[in-house]
Z-matrix of the N, CA and C atoms (Angstrom, degrees):
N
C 1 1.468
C 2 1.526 1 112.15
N 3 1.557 2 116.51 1 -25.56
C 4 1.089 3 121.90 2 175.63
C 5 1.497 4 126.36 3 -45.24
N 6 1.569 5 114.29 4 -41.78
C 7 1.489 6 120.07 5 -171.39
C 8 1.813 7 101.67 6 -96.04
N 9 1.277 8 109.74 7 -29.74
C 10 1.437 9 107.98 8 159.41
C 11 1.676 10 126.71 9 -59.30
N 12 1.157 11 103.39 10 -30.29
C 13 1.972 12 95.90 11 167.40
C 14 1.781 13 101.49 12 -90.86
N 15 0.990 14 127.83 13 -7.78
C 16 1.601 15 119.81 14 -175.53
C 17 1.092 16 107.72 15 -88.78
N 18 1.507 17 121.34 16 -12.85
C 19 2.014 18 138.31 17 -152.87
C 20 1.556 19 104.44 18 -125.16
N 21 1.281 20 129.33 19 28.44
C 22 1.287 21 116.04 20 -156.92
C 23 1.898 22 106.10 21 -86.16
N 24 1.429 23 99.07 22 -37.42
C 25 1.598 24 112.57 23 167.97
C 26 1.421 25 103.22 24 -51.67
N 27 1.316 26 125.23 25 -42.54
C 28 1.610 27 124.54 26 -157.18
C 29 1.231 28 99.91 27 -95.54
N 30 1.070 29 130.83 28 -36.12
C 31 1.644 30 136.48 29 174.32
C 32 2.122 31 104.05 30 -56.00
N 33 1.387 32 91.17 31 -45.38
C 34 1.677 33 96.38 32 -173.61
C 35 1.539 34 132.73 33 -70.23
N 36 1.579 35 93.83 34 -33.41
C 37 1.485 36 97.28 35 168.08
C 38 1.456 37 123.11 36 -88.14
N 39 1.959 38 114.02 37 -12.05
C 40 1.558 39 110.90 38 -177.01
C 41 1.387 40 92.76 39 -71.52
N 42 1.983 41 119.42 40 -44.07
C 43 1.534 42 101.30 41 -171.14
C 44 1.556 43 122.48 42 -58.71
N 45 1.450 44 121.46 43 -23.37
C 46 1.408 45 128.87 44 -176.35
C 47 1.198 46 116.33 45 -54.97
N 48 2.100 47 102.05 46 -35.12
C 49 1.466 48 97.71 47 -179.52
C 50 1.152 49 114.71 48 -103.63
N 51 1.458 50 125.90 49 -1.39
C 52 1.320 51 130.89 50 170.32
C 53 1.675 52 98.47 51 -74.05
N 54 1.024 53 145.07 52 -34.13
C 55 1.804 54 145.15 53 -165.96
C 56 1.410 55 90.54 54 -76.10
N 57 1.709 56 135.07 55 -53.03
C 58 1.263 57 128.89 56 -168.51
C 59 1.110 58 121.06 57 -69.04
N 60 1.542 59 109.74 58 -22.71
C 61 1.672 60 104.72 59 -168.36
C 62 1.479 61 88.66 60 -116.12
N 63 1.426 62 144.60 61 44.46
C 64 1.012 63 149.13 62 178.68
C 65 2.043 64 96.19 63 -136.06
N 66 1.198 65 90.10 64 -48.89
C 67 1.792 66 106.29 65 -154.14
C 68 2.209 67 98.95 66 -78.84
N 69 1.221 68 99.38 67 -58.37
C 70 1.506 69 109.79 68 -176.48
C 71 1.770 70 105.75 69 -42.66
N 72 1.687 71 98.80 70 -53.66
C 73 1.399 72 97.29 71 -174.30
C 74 1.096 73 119.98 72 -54.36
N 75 1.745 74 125.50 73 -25.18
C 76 1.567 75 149.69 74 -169.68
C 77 1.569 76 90.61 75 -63.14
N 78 1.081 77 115.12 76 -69.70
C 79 1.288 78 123.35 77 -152.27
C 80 2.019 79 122.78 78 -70.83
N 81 1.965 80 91.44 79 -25.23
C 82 1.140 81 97.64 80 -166.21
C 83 1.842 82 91.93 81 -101.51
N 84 1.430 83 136.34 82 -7.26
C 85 1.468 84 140.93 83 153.41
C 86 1.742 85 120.30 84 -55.83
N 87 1.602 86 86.05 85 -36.28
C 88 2.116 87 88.89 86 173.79
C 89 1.280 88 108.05 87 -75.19
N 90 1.153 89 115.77 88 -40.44
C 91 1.768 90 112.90 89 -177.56
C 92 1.036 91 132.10 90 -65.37
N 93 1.664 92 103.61 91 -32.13
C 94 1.958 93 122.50 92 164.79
C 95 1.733 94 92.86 93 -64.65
N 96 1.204 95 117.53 94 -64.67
C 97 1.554 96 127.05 95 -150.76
C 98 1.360 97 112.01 96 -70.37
N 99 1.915 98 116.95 97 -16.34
C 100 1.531 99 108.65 98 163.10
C 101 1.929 100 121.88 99 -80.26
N 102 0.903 101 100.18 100 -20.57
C 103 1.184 102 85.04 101 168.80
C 104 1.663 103 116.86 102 -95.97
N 105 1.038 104 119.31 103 -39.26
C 106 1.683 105 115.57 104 169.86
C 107 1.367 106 109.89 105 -55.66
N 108 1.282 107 122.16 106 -39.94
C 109 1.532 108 106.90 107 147.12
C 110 1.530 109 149.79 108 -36.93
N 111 1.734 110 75.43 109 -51.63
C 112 2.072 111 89.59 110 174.07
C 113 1.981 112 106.72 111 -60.84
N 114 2.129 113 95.48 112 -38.18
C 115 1.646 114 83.64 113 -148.17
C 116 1.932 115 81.81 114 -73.61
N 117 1.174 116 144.72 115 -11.34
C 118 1.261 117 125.34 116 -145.72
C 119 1.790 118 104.67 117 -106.05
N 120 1.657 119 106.97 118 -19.65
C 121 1.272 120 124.08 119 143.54
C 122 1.997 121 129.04 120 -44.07
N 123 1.280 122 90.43 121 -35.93
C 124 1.550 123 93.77 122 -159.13
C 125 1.637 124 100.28 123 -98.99
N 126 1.496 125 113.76 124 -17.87
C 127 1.951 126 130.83 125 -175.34
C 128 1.278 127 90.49 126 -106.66
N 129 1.676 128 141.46 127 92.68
C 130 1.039 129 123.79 128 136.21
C 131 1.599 130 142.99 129 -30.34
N 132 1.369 131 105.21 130 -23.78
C 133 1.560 132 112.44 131 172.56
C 134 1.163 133 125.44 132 -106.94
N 135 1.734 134 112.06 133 9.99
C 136 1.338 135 134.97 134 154.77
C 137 1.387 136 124.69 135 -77.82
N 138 1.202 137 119.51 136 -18.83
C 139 1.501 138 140.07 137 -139.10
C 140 1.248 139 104.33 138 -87.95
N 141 1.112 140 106.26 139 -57.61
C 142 1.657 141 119.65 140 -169.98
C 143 1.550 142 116.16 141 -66.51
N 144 1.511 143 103.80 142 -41.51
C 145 1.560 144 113.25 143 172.07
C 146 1.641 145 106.67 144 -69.91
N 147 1.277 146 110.24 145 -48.50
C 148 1.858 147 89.78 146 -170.98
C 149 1.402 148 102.74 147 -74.90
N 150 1.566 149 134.35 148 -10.30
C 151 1.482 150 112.38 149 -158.60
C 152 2.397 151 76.42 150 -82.27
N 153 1.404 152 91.81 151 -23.65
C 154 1.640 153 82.20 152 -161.85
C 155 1.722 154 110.62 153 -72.50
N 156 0.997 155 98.65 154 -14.20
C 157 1.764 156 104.21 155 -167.98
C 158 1.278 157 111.12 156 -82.84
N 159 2.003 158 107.62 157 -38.95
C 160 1.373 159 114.81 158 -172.87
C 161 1.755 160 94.07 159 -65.67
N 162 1.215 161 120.34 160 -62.81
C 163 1.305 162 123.46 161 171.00
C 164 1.786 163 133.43 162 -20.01
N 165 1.492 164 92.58 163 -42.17
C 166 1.533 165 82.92 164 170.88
C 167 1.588 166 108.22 165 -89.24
N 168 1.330 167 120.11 166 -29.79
C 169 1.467 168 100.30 167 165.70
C 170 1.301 169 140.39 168 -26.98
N 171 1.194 170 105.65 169 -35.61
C 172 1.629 171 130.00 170 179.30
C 173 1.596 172 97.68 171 -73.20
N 174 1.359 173 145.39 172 -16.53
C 175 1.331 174 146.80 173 -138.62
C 176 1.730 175 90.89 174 -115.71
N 177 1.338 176 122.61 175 4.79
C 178 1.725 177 114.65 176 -144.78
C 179 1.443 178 78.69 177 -119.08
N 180 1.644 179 133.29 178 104.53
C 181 1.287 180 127.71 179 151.83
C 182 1.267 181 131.39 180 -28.22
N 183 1.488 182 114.58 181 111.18
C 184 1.471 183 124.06 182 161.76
C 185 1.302 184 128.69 183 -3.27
N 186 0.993 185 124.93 184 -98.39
C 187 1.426 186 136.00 185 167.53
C 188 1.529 187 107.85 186 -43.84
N 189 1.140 188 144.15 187 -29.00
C 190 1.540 189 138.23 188 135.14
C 191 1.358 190 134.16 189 -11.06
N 192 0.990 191 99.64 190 -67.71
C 193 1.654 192 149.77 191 171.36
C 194 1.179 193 126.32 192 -31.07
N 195 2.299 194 90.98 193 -72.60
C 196 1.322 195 122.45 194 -178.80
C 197 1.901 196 102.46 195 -57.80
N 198 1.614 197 105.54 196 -62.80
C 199 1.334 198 122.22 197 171.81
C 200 1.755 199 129.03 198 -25.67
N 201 1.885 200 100.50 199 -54.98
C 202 1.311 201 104.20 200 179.69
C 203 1.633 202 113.72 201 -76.69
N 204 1.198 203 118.58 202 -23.37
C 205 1.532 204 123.67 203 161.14
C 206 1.477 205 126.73 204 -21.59
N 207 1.409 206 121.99 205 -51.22
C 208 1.415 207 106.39 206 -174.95
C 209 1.805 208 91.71 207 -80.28
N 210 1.067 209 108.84 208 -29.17
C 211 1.764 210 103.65 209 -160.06
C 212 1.773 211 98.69 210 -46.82
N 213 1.716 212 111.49 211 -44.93
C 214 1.060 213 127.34 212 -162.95
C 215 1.943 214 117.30 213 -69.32
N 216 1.420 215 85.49 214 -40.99
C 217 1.212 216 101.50 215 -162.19
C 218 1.799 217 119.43 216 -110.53
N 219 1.613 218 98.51 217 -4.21
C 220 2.015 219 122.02 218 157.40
C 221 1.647 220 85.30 219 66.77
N 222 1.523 221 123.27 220 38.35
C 223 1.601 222 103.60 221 161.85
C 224 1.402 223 86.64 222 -136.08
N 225 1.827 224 96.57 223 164.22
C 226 1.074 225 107.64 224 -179.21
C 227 1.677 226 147.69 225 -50.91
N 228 1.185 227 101.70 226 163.72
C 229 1.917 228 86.26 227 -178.04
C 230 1.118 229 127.33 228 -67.15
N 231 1.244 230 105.31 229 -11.21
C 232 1.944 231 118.98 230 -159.87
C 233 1.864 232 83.69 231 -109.08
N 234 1.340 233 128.62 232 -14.84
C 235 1.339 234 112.16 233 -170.79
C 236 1.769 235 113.31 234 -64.59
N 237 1.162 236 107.87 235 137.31
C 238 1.688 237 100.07 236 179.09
C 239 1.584 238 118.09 237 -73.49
N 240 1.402 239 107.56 238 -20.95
C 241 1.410 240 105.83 239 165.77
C 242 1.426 241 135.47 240 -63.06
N 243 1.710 242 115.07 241 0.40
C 244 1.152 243 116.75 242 157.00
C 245 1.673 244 123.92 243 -76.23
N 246 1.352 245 96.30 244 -25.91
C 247 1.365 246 110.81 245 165.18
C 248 1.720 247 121.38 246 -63.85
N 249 0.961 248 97.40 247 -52.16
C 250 1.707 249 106.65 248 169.49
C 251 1.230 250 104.53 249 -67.13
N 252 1.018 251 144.54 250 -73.29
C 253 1.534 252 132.90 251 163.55
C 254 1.653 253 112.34 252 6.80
N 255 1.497 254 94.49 253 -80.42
C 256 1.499 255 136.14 254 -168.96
C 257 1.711 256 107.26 255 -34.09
N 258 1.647 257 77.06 256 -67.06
C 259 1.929 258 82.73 257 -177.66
C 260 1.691 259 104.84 258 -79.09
N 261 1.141 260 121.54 259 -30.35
C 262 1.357 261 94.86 260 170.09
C 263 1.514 262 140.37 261 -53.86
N 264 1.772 263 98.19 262 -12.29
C 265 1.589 264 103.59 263 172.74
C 266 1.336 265 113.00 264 -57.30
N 267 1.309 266 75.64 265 -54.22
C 268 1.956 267 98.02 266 -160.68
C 269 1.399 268 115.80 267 -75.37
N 270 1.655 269 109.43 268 17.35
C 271 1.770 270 121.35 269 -179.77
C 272 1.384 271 84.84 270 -109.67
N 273 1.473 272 136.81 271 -30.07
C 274 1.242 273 126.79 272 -162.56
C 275 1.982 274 100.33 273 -95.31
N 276 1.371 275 98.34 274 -36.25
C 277 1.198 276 89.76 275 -178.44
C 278 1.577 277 124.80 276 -55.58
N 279 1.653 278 102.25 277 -44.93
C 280 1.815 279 100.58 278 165.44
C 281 1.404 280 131.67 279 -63.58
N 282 1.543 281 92.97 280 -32.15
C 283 1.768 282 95.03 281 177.22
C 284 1.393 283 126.72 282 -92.86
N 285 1.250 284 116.67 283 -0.30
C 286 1.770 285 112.27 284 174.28
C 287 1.406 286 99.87 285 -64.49
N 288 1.828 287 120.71 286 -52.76
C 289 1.423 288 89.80 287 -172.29
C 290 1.875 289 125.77 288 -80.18
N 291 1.289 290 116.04 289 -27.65
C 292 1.428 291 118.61 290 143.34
C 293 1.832 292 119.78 291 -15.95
N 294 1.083 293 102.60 292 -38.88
C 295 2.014 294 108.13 293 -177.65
C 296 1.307 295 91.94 294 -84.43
N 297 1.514 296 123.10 295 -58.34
C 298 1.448 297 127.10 296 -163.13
C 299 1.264 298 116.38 297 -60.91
N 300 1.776 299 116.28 298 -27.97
C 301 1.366 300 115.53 299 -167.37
C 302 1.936 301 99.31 300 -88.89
N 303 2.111 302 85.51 301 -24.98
C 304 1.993 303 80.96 302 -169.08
C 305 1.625 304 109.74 303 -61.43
N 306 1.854 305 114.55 304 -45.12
C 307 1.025 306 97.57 305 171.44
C 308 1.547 307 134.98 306 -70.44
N 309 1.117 308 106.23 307 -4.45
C 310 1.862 309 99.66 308 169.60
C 311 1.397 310 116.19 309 -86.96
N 312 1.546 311 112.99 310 6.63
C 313 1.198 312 111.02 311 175.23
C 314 1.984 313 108.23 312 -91.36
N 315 1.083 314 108.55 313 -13.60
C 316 1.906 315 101.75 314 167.25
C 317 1.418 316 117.80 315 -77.71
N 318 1.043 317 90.88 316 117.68
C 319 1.738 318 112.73 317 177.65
C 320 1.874 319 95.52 318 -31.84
N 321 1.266 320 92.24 319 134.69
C 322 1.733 321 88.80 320 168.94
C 323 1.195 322 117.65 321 -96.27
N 324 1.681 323 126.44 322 29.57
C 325 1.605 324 120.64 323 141.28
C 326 1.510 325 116.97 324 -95.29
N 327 1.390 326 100.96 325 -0.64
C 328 1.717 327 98.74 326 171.19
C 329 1.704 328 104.52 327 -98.49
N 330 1.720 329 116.75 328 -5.77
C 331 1.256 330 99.97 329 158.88
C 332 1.218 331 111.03 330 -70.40
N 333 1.163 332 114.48 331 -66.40
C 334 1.229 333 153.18 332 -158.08
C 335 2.394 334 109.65 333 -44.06
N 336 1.250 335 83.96 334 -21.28
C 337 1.454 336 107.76 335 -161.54
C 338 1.711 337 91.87 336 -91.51
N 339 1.412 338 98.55 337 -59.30
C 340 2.142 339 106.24 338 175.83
C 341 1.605 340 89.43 339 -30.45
N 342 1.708 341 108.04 340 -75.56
C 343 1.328 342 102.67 341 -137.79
C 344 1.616 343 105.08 342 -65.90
N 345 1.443 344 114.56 343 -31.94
C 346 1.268 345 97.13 344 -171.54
C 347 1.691 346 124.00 345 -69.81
N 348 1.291 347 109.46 346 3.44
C 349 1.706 348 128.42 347 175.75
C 350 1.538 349 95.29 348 -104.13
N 351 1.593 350 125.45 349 18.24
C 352 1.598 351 114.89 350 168.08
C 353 1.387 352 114.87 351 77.98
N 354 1.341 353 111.52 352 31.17
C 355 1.756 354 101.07 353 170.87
C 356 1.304 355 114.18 354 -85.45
N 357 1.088 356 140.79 355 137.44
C 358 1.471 357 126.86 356 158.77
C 359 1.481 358 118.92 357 -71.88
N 360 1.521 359 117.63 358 157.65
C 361 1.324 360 125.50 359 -174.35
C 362 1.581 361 103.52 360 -33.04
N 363 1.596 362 109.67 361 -68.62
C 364 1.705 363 102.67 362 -162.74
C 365 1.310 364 104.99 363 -79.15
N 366 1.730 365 139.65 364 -16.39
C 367 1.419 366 108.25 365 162.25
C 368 1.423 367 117.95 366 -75.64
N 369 1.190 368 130.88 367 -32.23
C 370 1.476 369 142.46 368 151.87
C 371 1.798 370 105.46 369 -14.70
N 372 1.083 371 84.84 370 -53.90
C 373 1.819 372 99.88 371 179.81
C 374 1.406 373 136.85 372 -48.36
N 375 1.510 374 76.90 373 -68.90
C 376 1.499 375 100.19 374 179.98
C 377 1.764 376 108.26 375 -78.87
N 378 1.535 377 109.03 376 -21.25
C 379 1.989 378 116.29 377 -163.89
C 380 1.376 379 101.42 378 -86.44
N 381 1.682 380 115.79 379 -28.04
C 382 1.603 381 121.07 380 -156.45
C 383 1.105 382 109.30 381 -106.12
N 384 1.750 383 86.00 382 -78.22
C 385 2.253 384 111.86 383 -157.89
C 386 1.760 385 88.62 384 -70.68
N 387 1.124 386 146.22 385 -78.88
C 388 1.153 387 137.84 386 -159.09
C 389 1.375 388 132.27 387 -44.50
N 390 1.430 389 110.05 388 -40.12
C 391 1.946 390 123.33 389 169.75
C 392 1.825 391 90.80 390 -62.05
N 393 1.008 392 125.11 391 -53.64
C 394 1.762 393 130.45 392 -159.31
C 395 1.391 394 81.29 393 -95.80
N 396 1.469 395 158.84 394 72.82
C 397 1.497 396 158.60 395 143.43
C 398 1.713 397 95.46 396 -140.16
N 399 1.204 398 103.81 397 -35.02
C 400 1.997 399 108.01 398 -165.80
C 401 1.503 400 90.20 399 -43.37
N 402 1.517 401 133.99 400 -46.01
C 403 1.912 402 99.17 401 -141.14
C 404 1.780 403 89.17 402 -73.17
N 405 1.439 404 112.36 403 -53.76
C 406 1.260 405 105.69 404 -172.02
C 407 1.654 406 119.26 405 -49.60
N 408 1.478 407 124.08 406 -30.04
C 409 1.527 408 113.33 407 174.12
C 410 1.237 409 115.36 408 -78.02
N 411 1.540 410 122.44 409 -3.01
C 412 1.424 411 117.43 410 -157.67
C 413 1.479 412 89.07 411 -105.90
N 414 1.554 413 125.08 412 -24.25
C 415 1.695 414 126.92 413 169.88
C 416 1.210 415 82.34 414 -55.46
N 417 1.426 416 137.68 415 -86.96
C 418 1.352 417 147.64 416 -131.96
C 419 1.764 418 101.74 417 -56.34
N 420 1.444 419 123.70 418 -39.48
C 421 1.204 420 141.38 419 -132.12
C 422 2.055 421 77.07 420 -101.86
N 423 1.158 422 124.22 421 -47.31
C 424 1.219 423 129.74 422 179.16
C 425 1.667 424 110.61 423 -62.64
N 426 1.707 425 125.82 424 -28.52
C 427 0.809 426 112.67 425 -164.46
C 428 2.039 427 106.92 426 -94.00
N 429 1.338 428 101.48 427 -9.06
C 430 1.397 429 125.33 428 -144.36
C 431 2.011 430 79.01 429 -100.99
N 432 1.456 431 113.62 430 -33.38
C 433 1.440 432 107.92 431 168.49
C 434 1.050 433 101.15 432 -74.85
N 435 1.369 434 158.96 433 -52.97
C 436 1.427 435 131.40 434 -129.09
C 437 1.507 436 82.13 435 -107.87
N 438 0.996 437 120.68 436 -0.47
C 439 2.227 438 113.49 437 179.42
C 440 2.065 439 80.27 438 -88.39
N 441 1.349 440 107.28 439 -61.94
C 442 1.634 441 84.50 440 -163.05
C 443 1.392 442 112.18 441 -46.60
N 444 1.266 443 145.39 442 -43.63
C 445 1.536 444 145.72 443 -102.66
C 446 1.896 445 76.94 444 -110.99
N 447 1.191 446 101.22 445 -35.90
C 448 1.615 447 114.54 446 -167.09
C 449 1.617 448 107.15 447 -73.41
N 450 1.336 449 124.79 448 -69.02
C 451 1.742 450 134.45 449 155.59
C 452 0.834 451 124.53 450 -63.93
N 453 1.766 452 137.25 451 -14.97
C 454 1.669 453 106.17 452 139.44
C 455 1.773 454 122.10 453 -68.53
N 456 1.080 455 131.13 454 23.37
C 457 1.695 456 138.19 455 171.10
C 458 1.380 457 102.64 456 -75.59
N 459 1.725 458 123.34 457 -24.44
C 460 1.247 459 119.45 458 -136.63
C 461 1.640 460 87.46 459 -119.80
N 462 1.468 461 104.67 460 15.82
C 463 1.751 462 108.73 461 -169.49
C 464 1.800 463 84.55 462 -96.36
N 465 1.081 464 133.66 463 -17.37
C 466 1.544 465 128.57 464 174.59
C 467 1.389 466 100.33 465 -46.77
N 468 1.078 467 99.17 466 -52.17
C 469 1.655 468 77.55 467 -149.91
C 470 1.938 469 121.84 468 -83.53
N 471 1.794 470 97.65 469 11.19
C 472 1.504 471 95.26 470 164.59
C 473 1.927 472 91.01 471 -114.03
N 474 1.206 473 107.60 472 61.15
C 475 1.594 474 106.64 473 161.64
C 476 1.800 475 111.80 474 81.89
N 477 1.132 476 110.06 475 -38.51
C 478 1.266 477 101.44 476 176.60
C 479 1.410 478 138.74 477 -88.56
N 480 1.570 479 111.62 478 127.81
C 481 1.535 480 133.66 479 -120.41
C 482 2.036 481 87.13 480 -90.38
N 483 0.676 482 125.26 481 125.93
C 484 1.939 483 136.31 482 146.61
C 485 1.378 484 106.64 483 -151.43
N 486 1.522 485 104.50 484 -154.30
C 487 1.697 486 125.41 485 -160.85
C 488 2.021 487 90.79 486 -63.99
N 489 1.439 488 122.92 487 -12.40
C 490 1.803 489 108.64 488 -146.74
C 491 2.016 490 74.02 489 -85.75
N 492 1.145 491 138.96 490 -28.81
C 493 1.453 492 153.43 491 169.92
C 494 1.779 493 99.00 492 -10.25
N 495 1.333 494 92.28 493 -74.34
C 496 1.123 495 110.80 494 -175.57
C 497 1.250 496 128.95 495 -84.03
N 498 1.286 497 124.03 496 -17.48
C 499 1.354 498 123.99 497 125.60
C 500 1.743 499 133.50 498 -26.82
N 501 1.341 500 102.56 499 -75.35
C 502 1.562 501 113.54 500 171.15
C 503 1.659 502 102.78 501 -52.80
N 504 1.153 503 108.11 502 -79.65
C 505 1.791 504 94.25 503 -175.84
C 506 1.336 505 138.98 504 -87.32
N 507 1.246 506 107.86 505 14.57
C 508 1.469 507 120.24 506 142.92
C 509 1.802 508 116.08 507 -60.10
N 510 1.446 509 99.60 508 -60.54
C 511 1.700 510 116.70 509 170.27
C 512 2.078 511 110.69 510 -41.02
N 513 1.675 512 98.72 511 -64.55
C 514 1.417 513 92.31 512 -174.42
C 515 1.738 514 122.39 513 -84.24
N 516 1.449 515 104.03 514 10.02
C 517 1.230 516 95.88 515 171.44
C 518 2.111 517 112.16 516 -125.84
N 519 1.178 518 80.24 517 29.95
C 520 1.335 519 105.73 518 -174.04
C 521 1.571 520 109.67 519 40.22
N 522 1.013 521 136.61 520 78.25
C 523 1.373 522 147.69 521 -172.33
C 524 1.641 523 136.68 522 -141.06
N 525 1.760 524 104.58 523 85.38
C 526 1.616 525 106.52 524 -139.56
C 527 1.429 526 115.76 525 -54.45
N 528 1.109 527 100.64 526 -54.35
C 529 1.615 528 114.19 527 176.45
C 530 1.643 529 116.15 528 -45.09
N 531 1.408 530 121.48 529 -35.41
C 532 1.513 531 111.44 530 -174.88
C 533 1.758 532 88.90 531 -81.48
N 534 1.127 533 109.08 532 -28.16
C 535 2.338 534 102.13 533 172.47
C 536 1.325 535 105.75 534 -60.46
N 537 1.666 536 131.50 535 -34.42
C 538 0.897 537 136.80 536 -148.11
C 539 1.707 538 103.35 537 -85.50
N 540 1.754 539 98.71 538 -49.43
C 541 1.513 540 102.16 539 -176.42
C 542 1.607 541 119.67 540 -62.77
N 543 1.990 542 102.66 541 -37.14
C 544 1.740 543 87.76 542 179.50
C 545 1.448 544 113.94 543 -87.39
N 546 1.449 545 122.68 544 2.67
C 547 1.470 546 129.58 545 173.29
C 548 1.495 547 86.32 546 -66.60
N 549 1.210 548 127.02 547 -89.63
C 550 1.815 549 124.52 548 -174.46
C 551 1.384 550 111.55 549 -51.84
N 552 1.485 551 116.61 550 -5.20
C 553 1.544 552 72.14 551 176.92
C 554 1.990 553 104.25 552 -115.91
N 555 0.990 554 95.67 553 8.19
C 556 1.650 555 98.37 554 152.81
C 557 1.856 556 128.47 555 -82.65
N 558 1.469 557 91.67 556 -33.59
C 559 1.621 558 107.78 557 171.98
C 560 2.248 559 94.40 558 -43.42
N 561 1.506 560 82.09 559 -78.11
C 562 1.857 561 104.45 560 -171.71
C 563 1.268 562 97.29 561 -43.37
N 564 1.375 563 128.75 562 -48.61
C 565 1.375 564 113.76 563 -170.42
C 566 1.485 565 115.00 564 -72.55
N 567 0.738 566 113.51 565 -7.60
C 568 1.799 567 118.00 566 -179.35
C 569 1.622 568 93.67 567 -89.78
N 570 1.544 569 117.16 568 -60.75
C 571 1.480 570 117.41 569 -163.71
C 572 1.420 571 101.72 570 -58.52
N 573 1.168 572 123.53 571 -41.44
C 574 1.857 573 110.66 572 161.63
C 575 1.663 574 141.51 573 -60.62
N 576 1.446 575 81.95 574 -17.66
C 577 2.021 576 80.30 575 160.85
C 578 1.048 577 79.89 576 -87.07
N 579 1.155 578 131.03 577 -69.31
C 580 1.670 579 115.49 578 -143.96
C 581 1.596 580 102.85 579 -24.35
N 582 1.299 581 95.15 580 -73.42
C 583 1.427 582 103.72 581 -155.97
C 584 1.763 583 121.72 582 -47.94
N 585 1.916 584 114.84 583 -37.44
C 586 1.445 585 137.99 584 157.45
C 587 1.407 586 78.58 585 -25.46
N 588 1.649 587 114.09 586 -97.05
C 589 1.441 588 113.26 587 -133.69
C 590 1.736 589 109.75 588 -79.74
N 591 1.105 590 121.46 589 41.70
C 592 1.484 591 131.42 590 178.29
C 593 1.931 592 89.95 591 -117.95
N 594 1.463 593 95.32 592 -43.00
C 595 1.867 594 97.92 593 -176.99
C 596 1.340 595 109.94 594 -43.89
N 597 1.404 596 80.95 595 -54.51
C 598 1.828 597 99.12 596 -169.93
C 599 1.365 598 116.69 597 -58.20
N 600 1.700 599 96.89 598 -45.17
C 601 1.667 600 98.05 599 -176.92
C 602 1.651 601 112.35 600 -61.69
N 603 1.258 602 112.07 601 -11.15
C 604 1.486 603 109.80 602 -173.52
C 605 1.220 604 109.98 603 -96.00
N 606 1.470 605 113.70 604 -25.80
C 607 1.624 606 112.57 605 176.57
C 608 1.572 607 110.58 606 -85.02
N 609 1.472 608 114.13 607 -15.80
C 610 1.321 609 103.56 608 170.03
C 611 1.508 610 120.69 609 -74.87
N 612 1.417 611 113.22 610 -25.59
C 613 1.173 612 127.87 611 -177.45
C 614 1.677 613 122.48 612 -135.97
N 615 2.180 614 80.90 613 87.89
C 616 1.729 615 83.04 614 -176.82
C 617 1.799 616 117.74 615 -83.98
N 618 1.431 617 99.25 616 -3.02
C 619 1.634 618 106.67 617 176.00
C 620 1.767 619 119.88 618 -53.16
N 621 1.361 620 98.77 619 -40.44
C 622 1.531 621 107.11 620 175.78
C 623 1.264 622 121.34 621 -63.55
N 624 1.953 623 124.83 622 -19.45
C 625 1.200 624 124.33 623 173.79
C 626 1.976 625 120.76 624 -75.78
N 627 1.659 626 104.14 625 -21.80
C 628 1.543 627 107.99 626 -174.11
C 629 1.670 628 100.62 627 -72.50
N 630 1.465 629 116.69 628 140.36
C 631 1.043 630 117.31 629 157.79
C 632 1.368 631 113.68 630 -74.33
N 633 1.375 632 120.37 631 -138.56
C 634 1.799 633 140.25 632 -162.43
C 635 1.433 634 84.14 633 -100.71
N 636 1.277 635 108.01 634 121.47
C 637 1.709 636 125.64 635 167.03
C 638 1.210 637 103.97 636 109.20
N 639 1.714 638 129.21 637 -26.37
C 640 1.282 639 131.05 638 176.16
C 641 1.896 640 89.55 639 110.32
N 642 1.209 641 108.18 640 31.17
C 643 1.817 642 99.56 641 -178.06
C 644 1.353 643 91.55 642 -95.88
N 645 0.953 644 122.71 643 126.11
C 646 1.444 645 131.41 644 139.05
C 647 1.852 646 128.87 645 -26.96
């Protein structure tokens, strides 16, 4: 605990950048992954290949990944946007099928019901299947945080600085407490998305709170 109250500045800004290059990728993987969802939902003979393609993405070692990034993307090695890159694959790779499974989870007389009251496909989409898809993407969306929060740690070791910092040289300079602080403070940082996107999932979906009669 000793080097953890002496480190509190250094502890605060690795988590700041561990949440951004953990959190951005979160956010910018749902936005790719709702519509490749919608289109791979709506092409049955699309389906199988993107749920399979997004899937092996996830199969491509980290530090691999991190590495082939500038080659791909002509910025530097130390840039953190290879990192964001990086995890944004691997946010899309868990959540395309998460979208695909949320929308096959609406009854198809509540599709079926939009259109015949005149919805079109994408207000249909966005008015129906998507509010009634959230709990299942928001499981998926929970699991897809605690994978980033965990494999951006492993961005240390091509230069770029968060909680994995103190990991690595806590480890090689044998020093428990700096293991101790980025061990907890990846734990906490995960248990706080969690919890964000449970908020969210509940404010997106206040139907699940009424009991029988609509009582609360």
């Amino acid at each position: 605990m000793d080097w953890i109250l002496a480190h509190p500045d250094d502890i605060i800004v690795l988590t700041l950048r561990h949440t951004w290059l953990a959190g951005v990728p979160l956010l910018l993987g749902l936005l790719l992954s709702l519509p490749l969802g919608w289109l791979a939902r709506r092409n049955p003979r699309l389906q199988g290949s993107v749920i399979t393609l997004s899937g092996l993405l996830y199969t491509i070692p980290s530090l691999a990944l991190f590495v082939l990034m500038p080659l791909i993307l002509g910025t530097g090695i130390l840039d953190p946007i290879n990192v964001v890159v990086a995890m944004t694959i691997y946010t899309i790779a868990l959540l395309v099928r998460s979208v695909v499974d949320g929308l096959g989870s609406v009854p198809e007389e509540v599709a079926r019901s939009a259109t015949a009251m005149g919805f079109t496909p994408l207000r249909r989409f966005f008015g129906v299947e998507l509010p009634l898809a959230v709990p299942v993407i928001a499981a998926g969306l929970r699991v897809a945080a605690v994978s980033n929060v965990s494999i951006v740690s492993i961005a240390s070791l091509i230069g770029v600085s968060q909680l994995g910092d103190l990991l690595i040289d806590g480890y090689n300079r044998a020093i428990g407490g700096e293991l101790l602080a980025g061990i907890a403070g990846c734990v906490v940082l995960a248990l706080v998305l969690d919890v964000l996107i449970r908020v969210v999932e509940r404010a997106l979906t206040p139907w699940r709170r009424l009991g029988p009669g609509g009582a609360r």
